[in-house]
C-alpha positions as CSV (number, residue, x, y, z in Angstrom):
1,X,60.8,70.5,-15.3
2,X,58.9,72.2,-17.3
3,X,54.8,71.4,-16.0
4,X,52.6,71.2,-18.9
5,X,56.0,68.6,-20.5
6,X,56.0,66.6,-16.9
7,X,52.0,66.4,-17.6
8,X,52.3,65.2,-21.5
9,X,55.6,62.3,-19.8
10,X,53.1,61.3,-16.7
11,X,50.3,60.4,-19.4
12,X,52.3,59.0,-21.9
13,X,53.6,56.7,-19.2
14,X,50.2,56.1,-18.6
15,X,49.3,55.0,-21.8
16,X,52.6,52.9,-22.3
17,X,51.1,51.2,-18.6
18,X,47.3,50.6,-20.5
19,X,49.2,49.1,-24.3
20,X,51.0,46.5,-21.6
21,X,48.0,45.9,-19.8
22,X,46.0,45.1,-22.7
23,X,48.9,42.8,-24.5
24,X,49.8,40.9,-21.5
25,X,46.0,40.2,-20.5
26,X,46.0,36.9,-22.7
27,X,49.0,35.5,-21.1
28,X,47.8,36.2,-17.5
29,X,44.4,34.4,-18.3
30,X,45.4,31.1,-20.0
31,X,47.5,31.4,-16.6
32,X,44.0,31.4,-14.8
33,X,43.1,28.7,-16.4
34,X,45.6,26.6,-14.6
35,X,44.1,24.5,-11.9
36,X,45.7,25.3,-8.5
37,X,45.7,23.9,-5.4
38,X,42.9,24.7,-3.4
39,X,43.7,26.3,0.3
40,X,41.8,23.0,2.8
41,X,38.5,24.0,4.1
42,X,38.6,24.6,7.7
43,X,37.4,21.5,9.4
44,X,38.0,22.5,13.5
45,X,35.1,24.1,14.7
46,X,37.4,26.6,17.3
47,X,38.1,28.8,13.6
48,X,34.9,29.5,13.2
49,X,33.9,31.3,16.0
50,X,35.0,35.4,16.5
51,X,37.7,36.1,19.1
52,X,35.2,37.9,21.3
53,X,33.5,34.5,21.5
54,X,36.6,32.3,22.1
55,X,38.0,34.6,24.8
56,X,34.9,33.7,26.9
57,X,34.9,30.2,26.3
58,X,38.6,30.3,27.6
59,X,37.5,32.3,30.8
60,X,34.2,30.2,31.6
61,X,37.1,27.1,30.6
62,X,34.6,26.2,28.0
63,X,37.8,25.9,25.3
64,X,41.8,25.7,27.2
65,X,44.0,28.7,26.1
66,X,46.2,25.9,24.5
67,X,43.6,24.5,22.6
68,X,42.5,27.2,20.7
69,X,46.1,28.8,19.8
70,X,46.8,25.4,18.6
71,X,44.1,25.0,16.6
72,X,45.3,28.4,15.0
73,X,49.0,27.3,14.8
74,X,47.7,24.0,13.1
75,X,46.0,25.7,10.7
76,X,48.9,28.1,10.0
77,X,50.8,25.4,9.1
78,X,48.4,23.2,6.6
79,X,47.7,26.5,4.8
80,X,50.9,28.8,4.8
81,X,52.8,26.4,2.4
82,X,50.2,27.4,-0.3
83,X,49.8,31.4,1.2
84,X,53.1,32.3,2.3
85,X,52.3,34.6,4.4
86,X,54.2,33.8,7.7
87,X,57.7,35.7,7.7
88,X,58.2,34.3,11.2
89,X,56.0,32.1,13.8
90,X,56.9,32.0,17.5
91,X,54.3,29.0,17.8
92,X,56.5,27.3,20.6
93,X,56.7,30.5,23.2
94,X,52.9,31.0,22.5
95,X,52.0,27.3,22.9
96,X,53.7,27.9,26.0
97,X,52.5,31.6,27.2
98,X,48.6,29.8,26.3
99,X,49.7,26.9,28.9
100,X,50.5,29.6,31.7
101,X,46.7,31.6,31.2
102,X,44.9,28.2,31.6
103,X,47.0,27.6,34.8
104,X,45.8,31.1,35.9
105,X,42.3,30.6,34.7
106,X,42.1,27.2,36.5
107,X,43.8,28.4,39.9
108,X,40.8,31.2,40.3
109,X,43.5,33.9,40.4
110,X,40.2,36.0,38.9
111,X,37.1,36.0,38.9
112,X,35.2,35.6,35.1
113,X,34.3,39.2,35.6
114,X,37.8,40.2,36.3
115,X,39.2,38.8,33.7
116,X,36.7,40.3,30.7
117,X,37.3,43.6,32.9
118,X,41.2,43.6,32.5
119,X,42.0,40.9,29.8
120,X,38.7,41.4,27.1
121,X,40.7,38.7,25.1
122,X,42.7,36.6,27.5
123,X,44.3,33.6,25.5
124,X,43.3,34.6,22.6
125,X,45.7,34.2,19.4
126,X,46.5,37.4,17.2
127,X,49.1,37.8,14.2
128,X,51.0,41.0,13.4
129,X,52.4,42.7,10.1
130,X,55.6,42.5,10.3
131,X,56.1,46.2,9.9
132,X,55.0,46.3,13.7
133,X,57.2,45.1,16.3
134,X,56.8,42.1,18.1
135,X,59.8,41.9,20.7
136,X,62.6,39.1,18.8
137,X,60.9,39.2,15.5
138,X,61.6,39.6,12.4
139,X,61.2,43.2,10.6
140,X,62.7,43.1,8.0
141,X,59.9,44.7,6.3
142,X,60.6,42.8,3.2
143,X,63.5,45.1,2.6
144,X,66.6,42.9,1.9
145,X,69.7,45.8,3.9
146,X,67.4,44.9,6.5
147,X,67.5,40.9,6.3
148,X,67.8,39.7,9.7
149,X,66.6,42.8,11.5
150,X,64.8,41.8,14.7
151,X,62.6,44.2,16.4
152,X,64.0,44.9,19.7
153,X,60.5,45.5,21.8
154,X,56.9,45.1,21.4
155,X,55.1,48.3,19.3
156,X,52.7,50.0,21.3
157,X,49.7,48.4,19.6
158,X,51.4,44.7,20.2
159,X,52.1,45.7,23.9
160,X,48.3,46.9,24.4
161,X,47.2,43.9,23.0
162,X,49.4,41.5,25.0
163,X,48.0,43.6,28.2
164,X,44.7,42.6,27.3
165,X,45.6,39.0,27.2
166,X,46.2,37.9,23.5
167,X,48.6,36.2,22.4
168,X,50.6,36.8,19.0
169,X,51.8,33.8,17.0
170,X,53.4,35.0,13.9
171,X,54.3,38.5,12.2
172,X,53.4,38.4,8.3
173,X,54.3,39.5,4.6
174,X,54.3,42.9,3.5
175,X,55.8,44.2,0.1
176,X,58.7,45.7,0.6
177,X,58.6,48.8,3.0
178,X,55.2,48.1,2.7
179,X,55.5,50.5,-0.5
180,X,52.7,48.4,-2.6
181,X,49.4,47.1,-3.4
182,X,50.4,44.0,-3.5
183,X,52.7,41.8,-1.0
184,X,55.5,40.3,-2.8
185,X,59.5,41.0,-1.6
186,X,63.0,39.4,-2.0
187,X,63.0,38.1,1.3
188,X,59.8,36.0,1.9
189,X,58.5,36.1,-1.9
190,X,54.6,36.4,-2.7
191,X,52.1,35.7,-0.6
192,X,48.8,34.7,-2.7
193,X,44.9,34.9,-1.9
194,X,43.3,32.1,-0.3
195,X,39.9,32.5,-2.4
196,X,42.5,32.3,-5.8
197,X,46.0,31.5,-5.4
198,X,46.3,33.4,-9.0
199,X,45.7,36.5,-7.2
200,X,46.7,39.0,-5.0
201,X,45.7,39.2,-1.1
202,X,46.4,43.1,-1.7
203,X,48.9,44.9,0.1
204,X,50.5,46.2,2.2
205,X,48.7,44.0,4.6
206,X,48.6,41.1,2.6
207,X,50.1,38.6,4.9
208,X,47.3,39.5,7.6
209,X,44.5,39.7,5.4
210,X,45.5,35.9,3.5
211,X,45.9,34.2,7.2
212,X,42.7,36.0,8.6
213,X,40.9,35.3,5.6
214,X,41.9,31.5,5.5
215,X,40.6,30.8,9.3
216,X,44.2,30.8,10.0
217,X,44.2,33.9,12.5
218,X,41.3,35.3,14.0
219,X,42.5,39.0,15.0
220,X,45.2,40.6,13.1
221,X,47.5,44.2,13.7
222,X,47.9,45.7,10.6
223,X,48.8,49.3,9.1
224,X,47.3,51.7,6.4
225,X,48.4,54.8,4.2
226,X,47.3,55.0,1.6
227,X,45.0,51.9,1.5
228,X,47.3,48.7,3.2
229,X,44.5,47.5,5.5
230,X,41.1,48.7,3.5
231,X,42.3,47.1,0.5
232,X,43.6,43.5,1.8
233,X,40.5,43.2,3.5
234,X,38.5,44.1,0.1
235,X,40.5,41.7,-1.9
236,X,39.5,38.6,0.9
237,X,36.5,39.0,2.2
238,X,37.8,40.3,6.2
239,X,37.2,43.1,7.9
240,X,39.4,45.6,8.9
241,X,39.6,49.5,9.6
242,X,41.6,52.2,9.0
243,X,41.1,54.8,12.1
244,X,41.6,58.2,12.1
245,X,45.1,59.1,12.6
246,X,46.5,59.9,16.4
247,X,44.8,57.2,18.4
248,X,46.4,54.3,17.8
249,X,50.1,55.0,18.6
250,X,52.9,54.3,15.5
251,X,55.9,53.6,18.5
252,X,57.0,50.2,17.4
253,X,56.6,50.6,13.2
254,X,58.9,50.6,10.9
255,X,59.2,52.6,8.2
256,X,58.5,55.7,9.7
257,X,59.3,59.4,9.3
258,X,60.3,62.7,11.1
259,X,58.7,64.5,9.1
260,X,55.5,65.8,10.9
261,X,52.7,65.1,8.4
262,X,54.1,61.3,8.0
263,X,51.4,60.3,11.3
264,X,48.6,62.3,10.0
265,X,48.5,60.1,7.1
266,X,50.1,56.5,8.4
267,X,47.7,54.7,10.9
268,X,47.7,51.3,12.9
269,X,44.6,49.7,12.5
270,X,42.8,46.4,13.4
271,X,41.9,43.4,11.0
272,X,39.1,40.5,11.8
273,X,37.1,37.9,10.4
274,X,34.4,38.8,12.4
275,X,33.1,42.1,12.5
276,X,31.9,41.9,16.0
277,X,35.8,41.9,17.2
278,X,36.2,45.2,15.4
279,X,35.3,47.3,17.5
280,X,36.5,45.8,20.9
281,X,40.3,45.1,18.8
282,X,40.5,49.0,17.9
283,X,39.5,50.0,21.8
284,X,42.2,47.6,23.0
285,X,44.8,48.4,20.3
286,X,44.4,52.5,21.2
287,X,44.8,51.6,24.7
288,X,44.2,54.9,27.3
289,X,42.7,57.1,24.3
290,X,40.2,54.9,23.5
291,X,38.2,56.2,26.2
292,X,38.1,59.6,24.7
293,X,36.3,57.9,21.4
294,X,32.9,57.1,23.2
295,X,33.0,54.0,20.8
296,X,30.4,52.6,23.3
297,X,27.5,55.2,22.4
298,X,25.0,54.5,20.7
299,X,25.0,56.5,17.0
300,X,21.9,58.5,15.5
301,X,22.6,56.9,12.1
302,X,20.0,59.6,10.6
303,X,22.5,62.1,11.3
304,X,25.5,60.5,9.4
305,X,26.8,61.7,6.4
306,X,28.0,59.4,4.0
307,X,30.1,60.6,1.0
308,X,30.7,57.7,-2.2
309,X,32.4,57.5,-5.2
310,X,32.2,54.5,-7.8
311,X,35.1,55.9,-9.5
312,X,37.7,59.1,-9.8
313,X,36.5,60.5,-12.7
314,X,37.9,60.3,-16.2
315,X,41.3,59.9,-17.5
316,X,42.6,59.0,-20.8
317,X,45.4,56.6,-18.9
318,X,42.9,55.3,-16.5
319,X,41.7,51.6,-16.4
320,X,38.3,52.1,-15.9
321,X,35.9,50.5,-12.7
322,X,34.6,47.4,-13.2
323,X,30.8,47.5,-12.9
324,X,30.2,44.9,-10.5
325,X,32.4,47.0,-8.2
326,X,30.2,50.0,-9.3
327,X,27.1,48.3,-8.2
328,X,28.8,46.9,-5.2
329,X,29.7,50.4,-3.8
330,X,26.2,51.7,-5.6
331,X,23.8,49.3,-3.2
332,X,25.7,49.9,-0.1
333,X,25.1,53.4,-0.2
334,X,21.2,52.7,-0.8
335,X,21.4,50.4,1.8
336,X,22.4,52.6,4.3
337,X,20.3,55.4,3.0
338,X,16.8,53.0,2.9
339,X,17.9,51.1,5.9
340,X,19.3,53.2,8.4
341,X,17.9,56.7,6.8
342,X,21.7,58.1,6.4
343,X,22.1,60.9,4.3
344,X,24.3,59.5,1.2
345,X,25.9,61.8,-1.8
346,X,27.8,61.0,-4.6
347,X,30.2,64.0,-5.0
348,X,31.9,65.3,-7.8
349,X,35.9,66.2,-6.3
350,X,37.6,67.5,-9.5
351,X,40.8,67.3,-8.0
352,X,40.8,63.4,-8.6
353,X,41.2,63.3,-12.3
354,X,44.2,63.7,-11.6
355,X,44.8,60.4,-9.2
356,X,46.5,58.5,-12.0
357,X,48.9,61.2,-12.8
358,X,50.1,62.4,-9.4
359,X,50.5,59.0,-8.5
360,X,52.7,58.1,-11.1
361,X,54.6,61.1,-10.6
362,X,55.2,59.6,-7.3
């Protein structure tokens, strides 16, 4: 096609996209205005307190294995009828894997030591995006030729974090193929935000960020693209990270891709509540190349670099930023320039006018 006609059908599209946007916008907020029913504030103490914590409660036999993963599953269960963002739990076989680490704990088969040394998160609950593989689970991926699809073994990330103790409890929603910024399929339906079930968790990793974000799971596995775990955790209040692509292994995800650029763009990446499990989750999740990071050395933050954008630049078929997001993004830059002295910069990439358009070419 013709390039200057494919530009003119891309923007028209664009507009068309705007016109609906603007003439459904009364429907969706006397929609709003509907009361709905509030997700149940978290009222067992064990949910409020970061994995790194829990895990050495559990070795010091502070808090039983079993108690904390059933405080989790509990909590699943009174606030996944209003999420929906369990695909599949496996709360018996980790009720039961939680039972054999306290027998372990309590026999001395360890010392404390030992076990932070070799298991950093020993008993500790996790949930997984269902595009990862956790051995008998679902992975359907939201995909409905694929309804009934179990993954056959652990993905590397699961396995790494089962070697490190945790244990998972239930994979979660994703759109379908994990192809959109929100999670909604055929299979499992939508899965909604805990802070406004109106809204959207974000996707792809939706599921993870609704159960993290509700107090329902403490650690989560997730994936990212083009956005699936930066922008779930943005839409609920988590934390999660998108690493750079080749030290987390992809063995175990599905989709994937042969083609040889697909894992210099798709990542596994962690997803926490608490940022202080961040950083120990990722190390465990990259398993043997996580010593090649240095994530334990202290950083110079003087000497970082720190690039921002409060928007891609102007379009006529572009929705524009709102401005509290404008000013979010706008004082966390001047709060790492005034606080920590890093060198921040707004550039100007002219390239990105064109977001809109060459993603809706896509």
């Amino acid at each position: 096609a013709d390039p200057i006609e494919m530009e003119i059908l891309v923007r028209f599209v664009g507009a068309l996209e705007i016109l609906l946007c603007w003439l459904t916008a009364p429907i969706y907020f006397l929609l709003h205005l509907r009361r709905n029913r509030p997700v149940p504030p978290i009222s067992n103490a064990i949910l409020l307190e970061s994995a790194t914590e829990l895990a050495r409660k559990i070795r010091t036999e502070e808090y039983s294995s079993e108690q904390v993963v059933r405080a989790f599953i509990l909590r699943c269960r009174e606030v996944n009828p209003i999420l929906n963002a369990v695909v599949e739990d496996r709360y018996v076989k980790a009720l039961s894997e939680a039972h054999t680490v306290d027998q372990m704990i309590h026999n001395k088969e360890k010392t404390v030591e030992e076990m932070e040394r070799d298991t950093p998160f020993l008993g500790v609950p996790f949930t997984v995006k269902e595009s990862i593989g956790v051995k008998g689970m679902s992975q359907s991926v939201g995909c409905l030729p694929r309804l009934g699809v179990k993954a056959s073994c652990d993905g590397d990330s699961v396995a790494n974090m089962r070697r490190a103790g945790a244990i998972p409890i239930a994979v979660t929603n994703t759109p379908e193929l994990c192809l959109c910024w929100e999670s909604t399929n055929l299979i499992t339906g939508r899965t909604n935000n805990p802070y406004d079930l109106n809204r959207t968790p974000g996707g792809s990793s939706g599921g993870e960020a609704a159960l993290v974000s509700s107090g329902a799971s403490v650690l989560g596995v997730a994936s990212d693209i083009a956005g699936s775990i930066r922008l779930p955790a943005a839409f609920t209040g988590v934390f999660g990270h998108k690493p750079t692509p080749g030290y987390i292994s992809l063995n175990g995800h599905y989709p994937t891709s042969n083609d040889e650029n697909f894992s210099k763009f798709l990542v596994v990446g962690p997803m926490v509540r608490y940022v202080q499990d961040l950083k120990p989750l990722f190390k465990i999740m990259a398993g043997e190349k996580a010593a090649i990071l240095n994530l334990d050395e202290e950083i110079n933050m003087k000497k970082l670099r720190v690039m921002y954008m409060t928007d891609l630049g102007e379009s006529m078929v572009m929705i524009p930023t709102d401005e509290e997001i404008r000013a979010a993004v706008k004082n966390s830059a001047d709060h790492l320039k005034t606080k920590f002295g890093c060198q921040t910069e707004m550039p100007y990439i002219e390239e990105l006018s064109d977001t809109v358009e060459i993603s809706s070419s896509i």
